[in-house]
BAMI-712799 format. One line per field, with one value per atom (N, C-alpha, C): residue number from 1; residue in one letter; atom name; x, y, z. Coordinates in pm, whole numbers, plus 50000, padded with zeros to 5 digits. Last residue first. Layout:
<sites>
vonu = (NUM_...)
lodren = (A_...)
vexdo = (CA_...)
xx = (X_...)
yy = (Y_...)
zz = (Z_...)
</sites>
This chain:
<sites>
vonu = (126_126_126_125_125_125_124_124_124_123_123_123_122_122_122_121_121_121_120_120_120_119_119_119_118_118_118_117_117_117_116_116_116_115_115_115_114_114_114_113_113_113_112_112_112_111_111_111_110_110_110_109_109_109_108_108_108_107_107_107_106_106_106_105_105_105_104_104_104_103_103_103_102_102_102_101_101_101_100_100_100_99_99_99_98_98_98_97_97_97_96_96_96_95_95_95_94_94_94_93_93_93_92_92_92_91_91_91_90_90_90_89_89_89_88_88_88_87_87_87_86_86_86_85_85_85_84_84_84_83_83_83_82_82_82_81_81_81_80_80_80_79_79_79_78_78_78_77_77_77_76_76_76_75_75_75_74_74_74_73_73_73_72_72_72_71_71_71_70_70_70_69_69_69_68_68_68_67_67_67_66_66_66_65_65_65_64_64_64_63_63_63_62_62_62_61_61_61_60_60_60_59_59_59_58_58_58_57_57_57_56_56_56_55_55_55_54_54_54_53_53_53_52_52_52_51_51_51_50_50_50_49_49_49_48_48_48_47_47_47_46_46_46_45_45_45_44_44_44_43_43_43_42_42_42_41_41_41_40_40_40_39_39_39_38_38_38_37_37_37_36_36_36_35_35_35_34_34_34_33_33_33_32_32_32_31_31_31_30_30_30_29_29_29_28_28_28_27_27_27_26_26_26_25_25_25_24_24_24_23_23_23_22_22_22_21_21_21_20_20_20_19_19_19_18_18_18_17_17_17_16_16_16_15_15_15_14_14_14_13_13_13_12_12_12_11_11_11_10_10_10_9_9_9_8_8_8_7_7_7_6_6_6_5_5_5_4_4_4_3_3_3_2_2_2_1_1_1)
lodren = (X_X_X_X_X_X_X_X_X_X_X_X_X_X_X_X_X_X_X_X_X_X_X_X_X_X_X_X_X_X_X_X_X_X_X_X_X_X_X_X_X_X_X_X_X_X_X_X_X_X_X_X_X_X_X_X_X_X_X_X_X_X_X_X_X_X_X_X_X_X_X_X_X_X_X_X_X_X_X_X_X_X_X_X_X_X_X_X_X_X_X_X_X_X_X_X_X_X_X_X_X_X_X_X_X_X_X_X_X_X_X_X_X_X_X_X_X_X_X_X_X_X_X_X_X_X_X_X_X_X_X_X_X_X_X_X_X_X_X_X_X_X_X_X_X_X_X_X_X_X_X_X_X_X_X_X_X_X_X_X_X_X_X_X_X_X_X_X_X_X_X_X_X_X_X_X_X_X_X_X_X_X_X_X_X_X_X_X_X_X_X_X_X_X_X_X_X_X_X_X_X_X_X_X_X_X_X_X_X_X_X_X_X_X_X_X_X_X_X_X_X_X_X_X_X_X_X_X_X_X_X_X_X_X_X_X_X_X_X_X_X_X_X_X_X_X_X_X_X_X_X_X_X_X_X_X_X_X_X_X_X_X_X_X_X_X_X_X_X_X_X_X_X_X_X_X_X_X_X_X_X_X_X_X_X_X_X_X_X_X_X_X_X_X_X_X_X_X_X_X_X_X_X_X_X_X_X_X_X_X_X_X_X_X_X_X_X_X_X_X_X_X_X_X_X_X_X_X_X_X_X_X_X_X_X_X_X_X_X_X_X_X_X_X_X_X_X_X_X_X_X_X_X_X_X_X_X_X_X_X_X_X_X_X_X_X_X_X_X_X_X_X_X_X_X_X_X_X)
vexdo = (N_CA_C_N_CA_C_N_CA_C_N_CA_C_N_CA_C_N_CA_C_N_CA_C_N_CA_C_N_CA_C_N_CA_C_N_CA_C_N_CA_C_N_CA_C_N_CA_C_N_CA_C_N_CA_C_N_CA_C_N_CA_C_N_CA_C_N_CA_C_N_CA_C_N_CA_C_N_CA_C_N_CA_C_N_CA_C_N_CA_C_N_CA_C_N_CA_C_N_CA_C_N_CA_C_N_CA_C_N_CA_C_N_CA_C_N_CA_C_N_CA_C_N_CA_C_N_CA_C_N_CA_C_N_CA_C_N_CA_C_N_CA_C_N_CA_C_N_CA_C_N_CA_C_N_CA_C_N_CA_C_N_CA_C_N_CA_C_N_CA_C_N_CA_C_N_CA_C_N_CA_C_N_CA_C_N_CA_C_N_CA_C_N_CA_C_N_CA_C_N_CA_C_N_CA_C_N_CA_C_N_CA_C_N_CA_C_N_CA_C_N_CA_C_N_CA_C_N_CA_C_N_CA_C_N_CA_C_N_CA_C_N_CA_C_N_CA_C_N_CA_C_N_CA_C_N_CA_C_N_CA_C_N_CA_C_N_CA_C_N_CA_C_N_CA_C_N_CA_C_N_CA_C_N_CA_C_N_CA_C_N_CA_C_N_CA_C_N_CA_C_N_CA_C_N_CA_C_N_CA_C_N_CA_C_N_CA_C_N_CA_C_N_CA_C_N_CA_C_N_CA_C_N_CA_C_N_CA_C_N_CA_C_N_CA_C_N_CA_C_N_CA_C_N_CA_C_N_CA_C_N_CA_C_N_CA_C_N_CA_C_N_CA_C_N_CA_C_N_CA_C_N_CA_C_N_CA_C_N_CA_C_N_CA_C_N_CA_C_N_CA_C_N_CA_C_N_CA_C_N_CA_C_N_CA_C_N_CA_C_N_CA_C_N_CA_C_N_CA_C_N_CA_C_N_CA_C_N_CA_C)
xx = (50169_50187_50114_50157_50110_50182_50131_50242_50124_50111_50057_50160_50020_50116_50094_49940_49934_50007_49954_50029_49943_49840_49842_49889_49841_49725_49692_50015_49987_49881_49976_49958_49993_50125_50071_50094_50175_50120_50053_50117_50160_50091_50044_50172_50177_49851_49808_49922_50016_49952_49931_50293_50147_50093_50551_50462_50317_50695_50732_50592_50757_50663_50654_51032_50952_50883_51063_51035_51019_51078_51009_50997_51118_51130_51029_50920_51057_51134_50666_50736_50832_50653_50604_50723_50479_50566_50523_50380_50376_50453_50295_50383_50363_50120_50148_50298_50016_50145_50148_49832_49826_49939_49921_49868_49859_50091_50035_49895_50293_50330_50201_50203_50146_50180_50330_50196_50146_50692_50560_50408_50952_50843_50725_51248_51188_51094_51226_51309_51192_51184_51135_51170_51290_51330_51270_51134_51176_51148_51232_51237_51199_51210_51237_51131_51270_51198_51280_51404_51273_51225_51627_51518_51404_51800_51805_51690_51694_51654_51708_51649_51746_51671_51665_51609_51715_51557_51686_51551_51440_51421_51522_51421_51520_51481_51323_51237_51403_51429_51394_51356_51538_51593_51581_51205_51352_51434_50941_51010_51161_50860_50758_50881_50898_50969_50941_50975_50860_50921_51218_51149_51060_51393_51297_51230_51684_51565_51504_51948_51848_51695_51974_52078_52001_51825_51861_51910_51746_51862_51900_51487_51530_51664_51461_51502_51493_51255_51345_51390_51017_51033_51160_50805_50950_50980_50528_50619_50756_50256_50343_50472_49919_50011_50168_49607_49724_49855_49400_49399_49545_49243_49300_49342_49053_48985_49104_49352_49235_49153_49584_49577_49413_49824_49733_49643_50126_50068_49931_50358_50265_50216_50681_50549_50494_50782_50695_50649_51008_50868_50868_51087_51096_50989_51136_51080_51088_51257_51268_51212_51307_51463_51445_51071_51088_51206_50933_51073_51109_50671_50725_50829_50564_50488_50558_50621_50578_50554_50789_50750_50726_50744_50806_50721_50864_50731_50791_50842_50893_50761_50965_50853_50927_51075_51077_51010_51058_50980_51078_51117_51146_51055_51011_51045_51048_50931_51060_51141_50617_50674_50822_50568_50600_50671_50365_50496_50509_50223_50184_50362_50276_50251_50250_50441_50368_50314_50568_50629_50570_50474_50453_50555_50280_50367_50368_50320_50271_50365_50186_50290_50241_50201_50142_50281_50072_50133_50093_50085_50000_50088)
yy = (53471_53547_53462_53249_53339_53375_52988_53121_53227_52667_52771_52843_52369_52494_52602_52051_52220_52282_51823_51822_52000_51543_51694_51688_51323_51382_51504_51297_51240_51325_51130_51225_51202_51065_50997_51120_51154_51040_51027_51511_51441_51300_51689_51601_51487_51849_51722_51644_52068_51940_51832_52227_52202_52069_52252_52320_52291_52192_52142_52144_52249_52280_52156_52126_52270_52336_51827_51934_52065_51619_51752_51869_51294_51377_51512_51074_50989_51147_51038_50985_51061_51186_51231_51150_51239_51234_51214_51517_51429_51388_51680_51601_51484_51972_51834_51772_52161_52148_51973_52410_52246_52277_52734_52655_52499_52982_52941_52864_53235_53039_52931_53457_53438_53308_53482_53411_53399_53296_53411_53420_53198_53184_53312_53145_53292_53289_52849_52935_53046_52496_52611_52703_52203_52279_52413_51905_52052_52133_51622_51709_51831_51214_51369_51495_50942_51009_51153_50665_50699_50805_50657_50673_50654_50642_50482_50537_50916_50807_50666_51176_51090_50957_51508_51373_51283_51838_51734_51602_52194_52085_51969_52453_52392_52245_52888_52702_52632_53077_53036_52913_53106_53106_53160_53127_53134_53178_53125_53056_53065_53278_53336_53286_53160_53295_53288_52781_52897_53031_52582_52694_52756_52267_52399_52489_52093_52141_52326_51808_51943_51963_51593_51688_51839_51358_51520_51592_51216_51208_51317_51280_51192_51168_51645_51513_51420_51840_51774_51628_52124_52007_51974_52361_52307_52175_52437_52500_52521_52511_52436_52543_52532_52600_52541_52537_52459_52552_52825_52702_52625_52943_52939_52839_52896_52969_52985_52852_52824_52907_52732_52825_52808_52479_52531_52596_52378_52440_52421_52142_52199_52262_52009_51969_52124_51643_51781_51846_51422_51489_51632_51190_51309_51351_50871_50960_51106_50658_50647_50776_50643_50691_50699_50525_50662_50734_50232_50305_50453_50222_50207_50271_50169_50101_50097_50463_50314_50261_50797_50686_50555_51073_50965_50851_51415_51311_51157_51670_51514_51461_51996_51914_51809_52210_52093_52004_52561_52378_52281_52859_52741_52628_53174_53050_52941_53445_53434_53307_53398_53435_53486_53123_53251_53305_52802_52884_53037_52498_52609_52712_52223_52305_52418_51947_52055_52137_51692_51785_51973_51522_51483_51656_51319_51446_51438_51012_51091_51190_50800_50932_50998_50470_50573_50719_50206_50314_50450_49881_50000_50124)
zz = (51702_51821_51912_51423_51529_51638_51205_51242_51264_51141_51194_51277_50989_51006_51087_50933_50989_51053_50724_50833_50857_50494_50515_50651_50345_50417_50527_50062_50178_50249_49736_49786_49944_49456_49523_49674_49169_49154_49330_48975_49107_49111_48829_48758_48892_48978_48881_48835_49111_49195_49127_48946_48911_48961_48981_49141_49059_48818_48963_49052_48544_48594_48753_48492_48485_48561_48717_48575_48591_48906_48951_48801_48762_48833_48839_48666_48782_48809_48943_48845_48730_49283_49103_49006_49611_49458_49336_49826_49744_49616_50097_50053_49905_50245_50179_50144_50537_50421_50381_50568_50557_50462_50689_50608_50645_50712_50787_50680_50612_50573_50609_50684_50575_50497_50912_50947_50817_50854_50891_50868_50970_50936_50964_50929_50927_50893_50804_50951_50874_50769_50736_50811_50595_50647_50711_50515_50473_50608_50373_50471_50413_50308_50291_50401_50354_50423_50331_50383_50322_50307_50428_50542_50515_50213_50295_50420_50108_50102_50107_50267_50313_50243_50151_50153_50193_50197_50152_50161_50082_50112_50109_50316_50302_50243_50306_50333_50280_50285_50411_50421_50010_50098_50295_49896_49877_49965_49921_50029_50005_49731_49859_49938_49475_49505_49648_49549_49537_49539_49459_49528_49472_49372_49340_49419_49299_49409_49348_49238_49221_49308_49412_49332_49286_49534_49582_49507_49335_49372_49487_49247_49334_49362_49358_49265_49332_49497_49504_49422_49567_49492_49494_49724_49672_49609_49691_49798_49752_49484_49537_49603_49667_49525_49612_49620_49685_49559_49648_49580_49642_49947_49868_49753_50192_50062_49958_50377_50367_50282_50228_50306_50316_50128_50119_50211_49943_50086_50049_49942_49850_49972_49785_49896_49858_49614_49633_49739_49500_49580_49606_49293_49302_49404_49293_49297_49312_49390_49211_49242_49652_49554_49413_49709_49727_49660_49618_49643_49632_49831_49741_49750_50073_50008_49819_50228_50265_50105_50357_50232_50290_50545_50536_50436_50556_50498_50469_50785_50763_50656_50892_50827_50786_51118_51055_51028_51216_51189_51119_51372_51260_51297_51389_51439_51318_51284_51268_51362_51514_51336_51410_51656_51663_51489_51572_51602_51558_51621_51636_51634_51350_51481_51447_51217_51198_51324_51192_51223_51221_50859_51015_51028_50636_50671_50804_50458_50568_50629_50206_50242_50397_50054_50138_50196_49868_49890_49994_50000_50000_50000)
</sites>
């Protein structure tokens, strides 16, 4: 059974950090490229960052450039992202999902995506 699950999400002070986890089951996560994606509430999902499967290359959103961090450890299964100088306008459900066999161009369009996980929350407040 394929499956994704975000983990590492909470409540935090703007200009506090997180660390987001999405850990892989059910298939080989090293063929994959992943994604992760926000979504704010009344807003559409719009993507965050994306990562090869190799790690070697990685994509940003303008919004997260050089505050968000994504790596991957795949003998873990598991890829990361990083997030510091957070601010209440990060404050969302943050996904995770991959994508046969990499992140392209177009990185940040949800439909290229094969397999989803079930969302983690974010939240930047005082």
């Amino acid at each position: 059974q394929v499956q994704l699950v975000e983990s590492g999400g909470g409540l935090v002070q703007p200009g506090g950090s997180l660390r987001l986890s999405c850990a892989a089951s059910g298939f080989t996560l090293a063929s994959y490229a992943i994604g992760w994606f926000r979504q704010a509430p009344g807003k559409e999902r719009e993507g965050v960052s994306c990562i090869s499967s190799s790690g070697s290359i990685t994509y940003y959103a303008d919004s997260v450039k050089g505050r968000f961090t994504i790596s991957r450890d795949n003998a873990e299964n598991t890829v990361y992202l990083q997030m510091t100088s957070l601010k209440p306008e990060d404050t969302a459900v943050y996904y995770c999902a991959a994508d046969y066999p990499s992140c392209g161009s177009r990185w940040y369009g949800p439909s290229k995506y094969d397999y989803w996980g079930q969302g983690t929350q974010v939240t930047v407040s005082s």
